[in-house]
Backbone as JSON, one array per atom type, in Angstrom:
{
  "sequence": "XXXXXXXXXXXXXXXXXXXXXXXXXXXXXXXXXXXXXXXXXXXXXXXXXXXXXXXXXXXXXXXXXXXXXXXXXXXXXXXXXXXXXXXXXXXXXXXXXXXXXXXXXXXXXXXXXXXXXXXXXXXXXXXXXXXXXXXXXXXXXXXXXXXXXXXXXXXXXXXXXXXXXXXXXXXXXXXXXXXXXXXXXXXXXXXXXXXXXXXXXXXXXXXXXXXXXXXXXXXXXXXXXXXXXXX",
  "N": [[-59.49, 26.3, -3.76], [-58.94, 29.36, -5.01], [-57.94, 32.15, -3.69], [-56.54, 34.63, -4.59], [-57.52, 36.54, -6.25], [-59.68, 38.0, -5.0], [-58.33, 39.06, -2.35], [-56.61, 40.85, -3.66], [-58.85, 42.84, -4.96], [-59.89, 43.89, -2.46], [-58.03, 44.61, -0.79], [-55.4, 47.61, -0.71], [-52.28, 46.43, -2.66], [-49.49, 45.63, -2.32], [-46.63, 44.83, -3.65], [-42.89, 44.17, -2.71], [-39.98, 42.95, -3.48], [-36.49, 42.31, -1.46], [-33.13, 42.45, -1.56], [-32.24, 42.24, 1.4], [-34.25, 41.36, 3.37], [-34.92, 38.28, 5.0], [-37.33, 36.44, 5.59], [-40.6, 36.64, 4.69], [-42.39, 39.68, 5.2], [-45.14, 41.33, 6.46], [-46.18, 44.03, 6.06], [-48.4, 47.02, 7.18], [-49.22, 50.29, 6.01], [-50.16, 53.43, 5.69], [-53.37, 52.97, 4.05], [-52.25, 50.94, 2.33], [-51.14, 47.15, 2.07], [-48.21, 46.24, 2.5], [-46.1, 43.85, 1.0], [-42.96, 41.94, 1.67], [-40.77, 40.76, -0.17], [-38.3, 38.02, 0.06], [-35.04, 37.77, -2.01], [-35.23, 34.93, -3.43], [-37.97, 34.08, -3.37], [-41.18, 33.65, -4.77], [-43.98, 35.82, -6.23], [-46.09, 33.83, -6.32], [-46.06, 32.37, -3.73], [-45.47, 34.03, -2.32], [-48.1, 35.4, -1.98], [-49.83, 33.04, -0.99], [-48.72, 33.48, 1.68], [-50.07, 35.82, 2.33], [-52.86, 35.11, 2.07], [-52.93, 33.29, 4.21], [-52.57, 35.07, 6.41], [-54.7, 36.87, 6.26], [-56.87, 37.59, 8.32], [-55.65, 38.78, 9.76], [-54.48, 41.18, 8.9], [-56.97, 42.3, 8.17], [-57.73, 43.0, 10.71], [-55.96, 44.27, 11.36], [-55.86, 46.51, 9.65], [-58.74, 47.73, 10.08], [-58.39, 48.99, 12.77], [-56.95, 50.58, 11.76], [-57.68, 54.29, 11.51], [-59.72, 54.83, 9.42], [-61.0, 57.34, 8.26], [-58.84, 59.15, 8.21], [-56.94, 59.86, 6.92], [-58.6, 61.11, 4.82], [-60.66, 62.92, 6.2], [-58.55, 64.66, 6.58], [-57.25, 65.71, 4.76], [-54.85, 64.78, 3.52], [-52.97, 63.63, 1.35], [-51.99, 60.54, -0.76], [-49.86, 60.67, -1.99], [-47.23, 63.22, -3.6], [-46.58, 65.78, -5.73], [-43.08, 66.65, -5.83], [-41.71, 69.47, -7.01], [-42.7, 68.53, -9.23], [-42.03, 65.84, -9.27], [-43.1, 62.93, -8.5], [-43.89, 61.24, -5.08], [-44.62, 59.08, -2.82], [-46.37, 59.0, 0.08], [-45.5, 57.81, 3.4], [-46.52, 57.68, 6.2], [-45.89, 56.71, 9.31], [-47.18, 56.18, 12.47], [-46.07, 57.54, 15.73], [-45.32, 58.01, 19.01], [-42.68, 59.3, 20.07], [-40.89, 60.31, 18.75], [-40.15, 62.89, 16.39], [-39.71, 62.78, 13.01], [-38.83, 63.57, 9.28], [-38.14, 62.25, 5.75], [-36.74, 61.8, 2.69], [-36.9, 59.22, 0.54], [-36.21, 56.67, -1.93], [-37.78, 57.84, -3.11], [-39.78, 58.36, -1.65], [-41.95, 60.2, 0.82], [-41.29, 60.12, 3.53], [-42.18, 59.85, 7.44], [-42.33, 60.61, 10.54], [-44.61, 60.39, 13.34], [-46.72, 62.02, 15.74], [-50.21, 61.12, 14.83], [-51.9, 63.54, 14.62], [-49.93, 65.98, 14.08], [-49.2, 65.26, 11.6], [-50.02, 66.69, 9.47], [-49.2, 69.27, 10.1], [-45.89, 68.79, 10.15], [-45.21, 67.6, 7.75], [-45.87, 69.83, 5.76], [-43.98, 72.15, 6.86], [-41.47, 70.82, 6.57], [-41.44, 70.47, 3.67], [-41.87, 73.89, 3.02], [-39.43, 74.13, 4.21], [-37.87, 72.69, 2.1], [-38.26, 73.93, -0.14], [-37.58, 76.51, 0.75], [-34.88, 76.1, 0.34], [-34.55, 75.93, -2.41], [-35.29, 78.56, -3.71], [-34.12, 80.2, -2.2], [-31.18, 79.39, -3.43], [-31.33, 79.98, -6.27], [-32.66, 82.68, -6.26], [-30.33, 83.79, -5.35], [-28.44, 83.34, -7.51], [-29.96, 84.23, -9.98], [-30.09, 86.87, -9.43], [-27.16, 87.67, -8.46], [-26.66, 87.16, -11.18], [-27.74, 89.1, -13.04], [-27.09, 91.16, -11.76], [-28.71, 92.19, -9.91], [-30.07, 93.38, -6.65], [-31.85, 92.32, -4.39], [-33.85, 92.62, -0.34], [-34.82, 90.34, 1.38], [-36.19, 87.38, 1.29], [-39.34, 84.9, 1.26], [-41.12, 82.34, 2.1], [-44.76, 81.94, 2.01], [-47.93, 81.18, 3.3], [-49.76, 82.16, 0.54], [-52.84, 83.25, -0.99], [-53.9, 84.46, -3.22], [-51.71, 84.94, -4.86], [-48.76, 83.95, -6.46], [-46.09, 84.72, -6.26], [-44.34, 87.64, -5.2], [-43.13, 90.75, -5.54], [-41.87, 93.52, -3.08], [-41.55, 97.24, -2.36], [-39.42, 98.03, -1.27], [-37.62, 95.65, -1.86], [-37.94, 93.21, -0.98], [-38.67, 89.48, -1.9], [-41.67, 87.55, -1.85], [-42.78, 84.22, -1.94], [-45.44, 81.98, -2.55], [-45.64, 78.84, -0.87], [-46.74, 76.93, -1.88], [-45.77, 76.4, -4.54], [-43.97, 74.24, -4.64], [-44.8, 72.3, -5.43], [-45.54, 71.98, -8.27], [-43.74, 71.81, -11.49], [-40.03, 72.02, -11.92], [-39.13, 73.95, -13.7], [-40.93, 75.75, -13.71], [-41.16, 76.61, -11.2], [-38.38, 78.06, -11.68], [-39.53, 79.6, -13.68], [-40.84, 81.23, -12.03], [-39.59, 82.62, -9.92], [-37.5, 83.88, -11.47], [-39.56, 85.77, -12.57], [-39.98, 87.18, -10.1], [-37.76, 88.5, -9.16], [-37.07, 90.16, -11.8], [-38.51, 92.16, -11.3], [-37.65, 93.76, -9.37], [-36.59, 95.24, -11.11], [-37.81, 96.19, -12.66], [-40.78, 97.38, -11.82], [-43.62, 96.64, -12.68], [-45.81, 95.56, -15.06], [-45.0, 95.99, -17.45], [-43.97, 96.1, -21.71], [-41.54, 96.24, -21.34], [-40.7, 95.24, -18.91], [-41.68, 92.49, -19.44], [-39.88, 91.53, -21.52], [-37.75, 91.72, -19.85], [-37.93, 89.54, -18.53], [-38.03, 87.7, -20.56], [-35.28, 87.42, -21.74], [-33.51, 86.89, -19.25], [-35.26, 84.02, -18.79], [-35.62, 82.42, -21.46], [-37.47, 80.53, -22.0], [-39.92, 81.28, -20.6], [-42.68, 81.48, -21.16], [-43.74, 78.66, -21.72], [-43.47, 77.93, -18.87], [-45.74, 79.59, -17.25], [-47.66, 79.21, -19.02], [-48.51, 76.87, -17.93], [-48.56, 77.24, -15.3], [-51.09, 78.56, -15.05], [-52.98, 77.03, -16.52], [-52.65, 74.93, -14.33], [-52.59, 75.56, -11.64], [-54.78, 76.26, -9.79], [-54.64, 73.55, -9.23], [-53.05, 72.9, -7.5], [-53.39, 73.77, -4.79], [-54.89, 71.82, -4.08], [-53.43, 69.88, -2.44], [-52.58, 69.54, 0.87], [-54.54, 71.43, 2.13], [-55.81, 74.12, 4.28]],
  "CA": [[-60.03, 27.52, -4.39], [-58.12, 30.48, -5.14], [-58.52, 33.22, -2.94], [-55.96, 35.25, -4.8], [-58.03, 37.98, -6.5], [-60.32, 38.74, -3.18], [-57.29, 39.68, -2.13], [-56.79, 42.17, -4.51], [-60.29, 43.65, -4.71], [-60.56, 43.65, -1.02], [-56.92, 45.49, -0.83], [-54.24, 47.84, -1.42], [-51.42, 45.07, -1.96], [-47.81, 46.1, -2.64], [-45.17, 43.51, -3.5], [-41.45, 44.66, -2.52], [-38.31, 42.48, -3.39], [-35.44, 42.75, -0.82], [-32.09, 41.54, -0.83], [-32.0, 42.35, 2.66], [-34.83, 40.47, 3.54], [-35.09, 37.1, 4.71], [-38.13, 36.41, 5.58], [-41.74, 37.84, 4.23], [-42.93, 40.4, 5.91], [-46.32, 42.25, 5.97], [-46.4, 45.97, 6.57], [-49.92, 48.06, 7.09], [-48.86, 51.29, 5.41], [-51.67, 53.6, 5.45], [-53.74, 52.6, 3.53], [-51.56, 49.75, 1.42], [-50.81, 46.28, 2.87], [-47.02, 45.42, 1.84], [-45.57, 42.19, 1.38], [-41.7, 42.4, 1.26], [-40.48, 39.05, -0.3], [-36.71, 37.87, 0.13], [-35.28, 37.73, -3.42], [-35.79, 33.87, -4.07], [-39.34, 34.03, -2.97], [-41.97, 33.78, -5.87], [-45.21, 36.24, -5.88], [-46.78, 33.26, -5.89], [-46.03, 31.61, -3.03], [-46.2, 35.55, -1.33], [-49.9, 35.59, -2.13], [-50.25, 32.39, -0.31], [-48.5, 33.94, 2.97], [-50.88, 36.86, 2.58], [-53.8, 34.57, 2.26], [-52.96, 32.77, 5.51], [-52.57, 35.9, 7.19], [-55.77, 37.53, 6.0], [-57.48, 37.94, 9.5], [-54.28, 39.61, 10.82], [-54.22, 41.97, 8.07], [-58.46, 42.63, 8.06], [-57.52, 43.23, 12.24], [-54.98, 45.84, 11.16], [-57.02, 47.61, 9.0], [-59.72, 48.06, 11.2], [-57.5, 49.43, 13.47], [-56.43, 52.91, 11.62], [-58.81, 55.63, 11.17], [-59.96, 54.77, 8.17], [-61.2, 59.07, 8.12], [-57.97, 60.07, 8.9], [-56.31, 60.88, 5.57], [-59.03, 61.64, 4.26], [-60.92, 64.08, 7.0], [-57.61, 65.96, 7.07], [-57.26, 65.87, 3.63], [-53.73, 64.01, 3.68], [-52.74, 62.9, 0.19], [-50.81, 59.66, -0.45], [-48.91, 61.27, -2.99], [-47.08, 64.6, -3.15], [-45.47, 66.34, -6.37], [-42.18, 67.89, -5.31], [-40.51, 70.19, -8.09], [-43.41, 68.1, -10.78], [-41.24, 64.26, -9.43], [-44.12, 62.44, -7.26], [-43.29, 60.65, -4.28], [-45.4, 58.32, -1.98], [-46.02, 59.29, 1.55], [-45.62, 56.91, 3.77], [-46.64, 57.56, 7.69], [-45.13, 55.21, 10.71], [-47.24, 57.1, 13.87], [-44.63, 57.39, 16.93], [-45.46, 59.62, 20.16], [-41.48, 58.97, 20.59], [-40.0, 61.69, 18.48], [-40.79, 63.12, 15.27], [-38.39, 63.28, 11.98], [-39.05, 63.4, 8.03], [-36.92, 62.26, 5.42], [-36.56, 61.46, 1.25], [-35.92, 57.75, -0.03], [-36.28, 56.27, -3.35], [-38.96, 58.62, -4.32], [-40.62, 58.43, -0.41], [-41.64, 60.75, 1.82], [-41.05, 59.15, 5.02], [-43.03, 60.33, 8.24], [-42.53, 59.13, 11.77], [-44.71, 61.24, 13.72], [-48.19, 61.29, 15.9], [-51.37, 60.97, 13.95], [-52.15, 64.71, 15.26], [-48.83, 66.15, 14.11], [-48.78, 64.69, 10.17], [-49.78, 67.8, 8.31], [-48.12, 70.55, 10.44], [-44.6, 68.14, 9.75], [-45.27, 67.59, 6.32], [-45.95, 71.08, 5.47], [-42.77, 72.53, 7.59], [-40.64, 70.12, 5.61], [-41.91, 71.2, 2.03], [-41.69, 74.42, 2.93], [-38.19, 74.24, 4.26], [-37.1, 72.14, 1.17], [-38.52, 75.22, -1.29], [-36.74, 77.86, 0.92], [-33.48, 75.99, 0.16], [-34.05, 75.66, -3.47], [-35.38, 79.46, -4.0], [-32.54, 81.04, -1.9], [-29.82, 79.3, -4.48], [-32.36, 80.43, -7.62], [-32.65, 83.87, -6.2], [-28.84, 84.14, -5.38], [-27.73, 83.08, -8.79], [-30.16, 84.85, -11.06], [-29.73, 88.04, -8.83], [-25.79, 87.9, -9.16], [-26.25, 87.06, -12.97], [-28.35, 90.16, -13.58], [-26.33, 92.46, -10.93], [-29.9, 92.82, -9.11], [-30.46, 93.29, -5.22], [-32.89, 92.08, -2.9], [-33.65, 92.3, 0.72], [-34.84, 89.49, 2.11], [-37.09, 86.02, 0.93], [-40.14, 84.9, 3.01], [-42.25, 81.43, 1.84], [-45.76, 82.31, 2.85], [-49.33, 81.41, 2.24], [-51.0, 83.09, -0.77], [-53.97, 82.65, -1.01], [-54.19, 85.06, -4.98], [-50.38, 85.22, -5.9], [-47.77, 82.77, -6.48], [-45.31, 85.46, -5.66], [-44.49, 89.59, -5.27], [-41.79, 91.99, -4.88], [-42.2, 94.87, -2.54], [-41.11, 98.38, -2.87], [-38.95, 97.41, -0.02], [-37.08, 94.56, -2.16], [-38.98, 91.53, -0.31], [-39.58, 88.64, -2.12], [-42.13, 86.59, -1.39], [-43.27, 82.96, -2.7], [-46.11, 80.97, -2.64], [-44.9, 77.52, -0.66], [-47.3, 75.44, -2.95], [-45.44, 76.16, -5.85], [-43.28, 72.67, -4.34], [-45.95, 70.82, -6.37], [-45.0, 72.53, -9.85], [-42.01, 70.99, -11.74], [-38.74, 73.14, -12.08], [-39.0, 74.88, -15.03], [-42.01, 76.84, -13.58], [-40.25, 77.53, -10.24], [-37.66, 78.78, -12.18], [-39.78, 80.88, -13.87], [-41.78, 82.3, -10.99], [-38.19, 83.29, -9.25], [-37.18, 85.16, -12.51], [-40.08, 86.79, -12.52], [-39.94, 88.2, -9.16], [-36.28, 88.76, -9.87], [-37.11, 91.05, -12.42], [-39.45, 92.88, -10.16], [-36.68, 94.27, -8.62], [-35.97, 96.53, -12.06], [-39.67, 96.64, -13.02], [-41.98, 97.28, -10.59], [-44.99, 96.59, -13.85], [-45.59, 94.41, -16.26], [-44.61, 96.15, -18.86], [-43.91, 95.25, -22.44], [-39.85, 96.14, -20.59], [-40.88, 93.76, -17.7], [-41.33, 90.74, -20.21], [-38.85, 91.22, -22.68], [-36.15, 91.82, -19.61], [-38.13, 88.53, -17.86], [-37.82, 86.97, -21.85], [-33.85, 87.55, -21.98], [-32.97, 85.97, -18.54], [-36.26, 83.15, -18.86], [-36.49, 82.16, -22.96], [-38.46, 79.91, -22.31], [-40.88, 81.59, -19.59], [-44.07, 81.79, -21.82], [-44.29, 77.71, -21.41], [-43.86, 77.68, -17.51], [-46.25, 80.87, -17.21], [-48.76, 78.94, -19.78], [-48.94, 75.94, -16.8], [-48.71, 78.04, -14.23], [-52.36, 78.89, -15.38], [-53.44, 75.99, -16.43], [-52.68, 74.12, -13.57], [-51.93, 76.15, -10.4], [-55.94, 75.9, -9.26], [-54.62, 71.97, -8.73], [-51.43, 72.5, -6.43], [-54.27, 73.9, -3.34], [-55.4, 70.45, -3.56], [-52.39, 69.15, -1.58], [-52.33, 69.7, 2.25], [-55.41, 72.79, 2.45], [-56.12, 74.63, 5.0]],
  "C": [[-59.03, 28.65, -4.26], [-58.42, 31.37, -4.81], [-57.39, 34.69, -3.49], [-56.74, 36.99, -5.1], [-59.14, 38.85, -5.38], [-59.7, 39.88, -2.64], [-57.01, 40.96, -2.33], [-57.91, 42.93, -4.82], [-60.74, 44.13, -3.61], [-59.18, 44.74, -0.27], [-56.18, 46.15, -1.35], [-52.91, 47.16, -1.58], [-50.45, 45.93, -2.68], [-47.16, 45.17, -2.43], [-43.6, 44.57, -4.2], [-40.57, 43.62, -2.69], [-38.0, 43.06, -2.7], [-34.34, 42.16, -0.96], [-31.53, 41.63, 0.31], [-33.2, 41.67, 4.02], [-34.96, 39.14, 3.59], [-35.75, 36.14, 5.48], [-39.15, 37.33, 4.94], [-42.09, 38.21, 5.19], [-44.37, 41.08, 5.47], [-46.41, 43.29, 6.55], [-47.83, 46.88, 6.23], [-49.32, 49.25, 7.17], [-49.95, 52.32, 5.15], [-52.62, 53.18, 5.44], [-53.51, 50.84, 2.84], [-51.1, 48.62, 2.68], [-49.4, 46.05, 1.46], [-46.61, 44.37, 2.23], [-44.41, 42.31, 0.85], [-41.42, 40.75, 1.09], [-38.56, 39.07, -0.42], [-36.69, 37.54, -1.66], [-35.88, 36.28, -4.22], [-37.38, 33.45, -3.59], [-39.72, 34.66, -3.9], [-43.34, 34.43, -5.29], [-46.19, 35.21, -4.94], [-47.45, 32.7, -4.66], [-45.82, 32.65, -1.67], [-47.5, 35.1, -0.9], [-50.27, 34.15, -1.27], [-49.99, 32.9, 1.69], [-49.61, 35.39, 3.46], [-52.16, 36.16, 2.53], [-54.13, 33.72, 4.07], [-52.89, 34.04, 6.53], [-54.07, 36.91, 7.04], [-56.99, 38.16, 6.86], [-56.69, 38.87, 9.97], [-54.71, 40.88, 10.49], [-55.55, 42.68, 8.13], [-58.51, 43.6, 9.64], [-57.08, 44.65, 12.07], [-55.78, 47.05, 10.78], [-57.79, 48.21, 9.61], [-59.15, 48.81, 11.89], [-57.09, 51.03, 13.34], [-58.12, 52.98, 11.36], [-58.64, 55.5, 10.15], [-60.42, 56.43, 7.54], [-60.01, 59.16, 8.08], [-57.62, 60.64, 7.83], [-57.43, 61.59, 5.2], [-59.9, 63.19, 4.49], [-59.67, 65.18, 6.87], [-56.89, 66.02, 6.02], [-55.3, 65.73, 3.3], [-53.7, 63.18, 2.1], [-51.84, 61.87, 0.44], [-49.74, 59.6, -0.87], [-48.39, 63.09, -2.81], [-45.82, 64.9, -4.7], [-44.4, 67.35, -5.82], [-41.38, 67.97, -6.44], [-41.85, 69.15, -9.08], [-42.98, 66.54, -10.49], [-42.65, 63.89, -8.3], [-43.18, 61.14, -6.32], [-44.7, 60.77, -3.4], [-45.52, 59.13, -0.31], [-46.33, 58.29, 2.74], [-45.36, 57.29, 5.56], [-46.25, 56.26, 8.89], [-45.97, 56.54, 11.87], [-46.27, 56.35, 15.37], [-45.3, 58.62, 17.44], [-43.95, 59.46, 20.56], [-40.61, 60.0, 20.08], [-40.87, 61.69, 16.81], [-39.25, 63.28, 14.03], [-39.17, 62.53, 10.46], [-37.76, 63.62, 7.35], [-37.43, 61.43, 3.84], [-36.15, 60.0, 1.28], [-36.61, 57.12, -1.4], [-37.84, 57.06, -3.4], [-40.3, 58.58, -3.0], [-40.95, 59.38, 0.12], [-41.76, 60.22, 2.99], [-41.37, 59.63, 6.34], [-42.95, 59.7, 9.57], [-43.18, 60.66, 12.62], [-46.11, 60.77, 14.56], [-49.17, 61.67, 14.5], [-51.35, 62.67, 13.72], [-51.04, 65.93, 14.4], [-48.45, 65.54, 11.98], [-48.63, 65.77, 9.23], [-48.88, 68.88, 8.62], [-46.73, 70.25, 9.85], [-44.41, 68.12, 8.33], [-45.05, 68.6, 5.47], [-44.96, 71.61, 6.19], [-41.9, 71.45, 6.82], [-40.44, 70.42, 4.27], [-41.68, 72.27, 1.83], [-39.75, 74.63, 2.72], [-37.2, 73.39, 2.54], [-37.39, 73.31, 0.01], [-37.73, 75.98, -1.01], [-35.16, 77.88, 0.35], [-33.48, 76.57, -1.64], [-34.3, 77.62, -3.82], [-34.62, 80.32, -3.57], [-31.17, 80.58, -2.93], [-30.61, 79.9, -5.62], [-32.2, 81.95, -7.32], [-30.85, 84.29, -5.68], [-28.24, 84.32, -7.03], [-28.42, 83.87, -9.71], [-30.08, 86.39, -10.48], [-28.2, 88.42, -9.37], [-25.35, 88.09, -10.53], [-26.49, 88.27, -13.12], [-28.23, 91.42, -12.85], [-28.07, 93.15, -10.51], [-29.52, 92.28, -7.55], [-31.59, 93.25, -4.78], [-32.64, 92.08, -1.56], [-33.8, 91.22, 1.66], [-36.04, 88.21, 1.84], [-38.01, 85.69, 1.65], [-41.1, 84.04, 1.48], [-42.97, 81.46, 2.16], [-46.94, 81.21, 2.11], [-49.83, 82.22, 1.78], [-51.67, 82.77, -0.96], [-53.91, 83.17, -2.88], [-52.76, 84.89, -5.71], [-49.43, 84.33, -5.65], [-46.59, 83.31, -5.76], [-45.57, 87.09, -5.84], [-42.73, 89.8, -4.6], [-42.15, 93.02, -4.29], [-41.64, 95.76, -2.96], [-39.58, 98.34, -2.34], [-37.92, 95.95, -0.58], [-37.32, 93.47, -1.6], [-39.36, 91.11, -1.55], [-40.17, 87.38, -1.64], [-42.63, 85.82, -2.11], [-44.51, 82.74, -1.64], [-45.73, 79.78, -2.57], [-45.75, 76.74, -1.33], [-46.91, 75.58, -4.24], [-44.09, 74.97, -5.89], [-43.93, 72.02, -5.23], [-45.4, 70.82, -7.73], [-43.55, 72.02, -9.96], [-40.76, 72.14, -11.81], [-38.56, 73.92, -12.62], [-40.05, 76.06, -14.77], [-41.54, 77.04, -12.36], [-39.45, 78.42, -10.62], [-38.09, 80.18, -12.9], [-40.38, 82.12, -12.84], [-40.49, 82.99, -10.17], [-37.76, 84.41, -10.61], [-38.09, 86.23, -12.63], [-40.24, 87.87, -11.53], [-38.54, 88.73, -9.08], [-36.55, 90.02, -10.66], [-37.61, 92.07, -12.39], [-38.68, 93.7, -10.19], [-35.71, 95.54, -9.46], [-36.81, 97.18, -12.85], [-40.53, 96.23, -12.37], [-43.07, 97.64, -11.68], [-45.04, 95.48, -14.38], [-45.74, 94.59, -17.87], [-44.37, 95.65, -20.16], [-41.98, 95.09, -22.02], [-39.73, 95.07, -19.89], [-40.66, 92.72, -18.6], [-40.52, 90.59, -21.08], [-37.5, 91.24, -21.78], [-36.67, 90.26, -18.59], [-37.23, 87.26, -18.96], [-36.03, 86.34, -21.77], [-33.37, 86.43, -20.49], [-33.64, 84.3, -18.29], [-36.26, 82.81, -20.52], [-37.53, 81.48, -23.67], [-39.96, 79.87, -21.28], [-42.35, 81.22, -20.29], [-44.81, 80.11, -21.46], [-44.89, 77.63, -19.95], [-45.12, 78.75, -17.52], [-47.74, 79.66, -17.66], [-49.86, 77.64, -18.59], [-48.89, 76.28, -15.87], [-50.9, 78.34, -13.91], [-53.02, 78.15, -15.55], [-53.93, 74.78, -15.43], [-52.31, 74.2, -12.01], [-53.1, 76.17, -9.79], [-55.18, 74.69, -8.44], [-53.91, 72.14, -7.56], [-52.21, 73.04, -5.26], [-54.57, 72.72, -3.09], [-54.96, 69.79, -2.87], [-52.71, 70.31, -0.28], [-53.8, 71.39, 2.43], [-55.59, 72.99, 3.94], [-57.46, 74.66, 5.62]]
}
């Protein structure tokens, strides 16, 4: 009898090729059970190694906190810049470190310790990209600022002070590039119109031409990007 589709109704299954693999392996990933097959190894004859192991794997499971993502509201996914990427936890009380791979986010950390890391990573990867964004369209447009600061906002994506501060909204990581870009021009332009004049948008228009799209999804869809990591 074929116990194949069980299998699959009963799990999250992931089949990995390796050519660095040689043997199958099974990895409890969250949620997902992976099965890494060496390259001349057929699904098929996977799905039988995952059938014989099927107690192991039921053991495992059991095993995590099946709450955990979800109590602490831990997505398994994460748009950065609009590109999605997996997140994939390893818990370790041994050290902690996060890191990018084919489209991963990669997590070695305790249980306890997942969102603070996660969120301190995201941030820090925004601060990089909005300090080159606010360098370059500053220099273009012979404007000065004093000093950048990624916060939580709870109402505004960003602001300029009187005081030349600008500040972001670190969940605009989720949003794709083209609407970062615009939300930096616009506080950019702050910095020569403190309004929102019909001046403000025609001197946002000139360095942004195509602001009105990002702006339009900004609105549309900036409710969604709280949905990742809340408070």
């Amino acid at each position: 009898m074929n116990k194949t589709p069980n299998l699959r109704k009963h799990y999250n299954i992931k089949i990995r090729k390796s050519s660095k693999a040689k043997n199958m392996v099974i990895r409890i990933i969250n949620k997902y059970v992976e099965l890494v097959l060496p390259l001349g190894v057929s699904e098929k004859f996977g799905y039988k190694f995952l059938i014989s192991k099927e107690k192991w794997i039921k053991d495992k499971l059991k095993n995590i906190d099946a709450n955990f993502i979800h109590s602490e509201f831990i997505h398994p996914e994460y748009p950065i810049f609009g590109e999605h990427h997996e997140l994939i936890h390893t818990e370790t009380t041994m050290y902690t470190s996060v890191f990018i791979k084919n489209n991963q986010i990669i997590v070695n950390s305790r249980k306890c310790d997942l969102k603070k890391t996660l969120k301190l990573f995201l941030k820090n990867i925004l601060s990089a990209e909005i300090n080159a964004l606010c360098t370059f369209y500053a220099e273009q447009n012979h404007f000065k600022y004093n000093k950048i600061s990624i916060k939580e906002l709870r109402t505004k994506w960003g602001s300029c002070s009187s005081l030349k501060n600008l500040n972001f909204n670190w969940r605009i990581i989720f949003a794709p590039k083209n609407v970062l870009k615009y939300l930096v021009v616009h506080e950019i332009c702050h910095l020569k119109e403190m309004n929102h004049s019909d001046k403000f948008w025609n001197l946002v228009e000139k360095v942004d031409p195509n602001y009105k799209e990002s702006r339009l999804w900004l609105k549309k869809n900036g409710r969604q990007l709280y949905n990742y990591l809340p408070n």
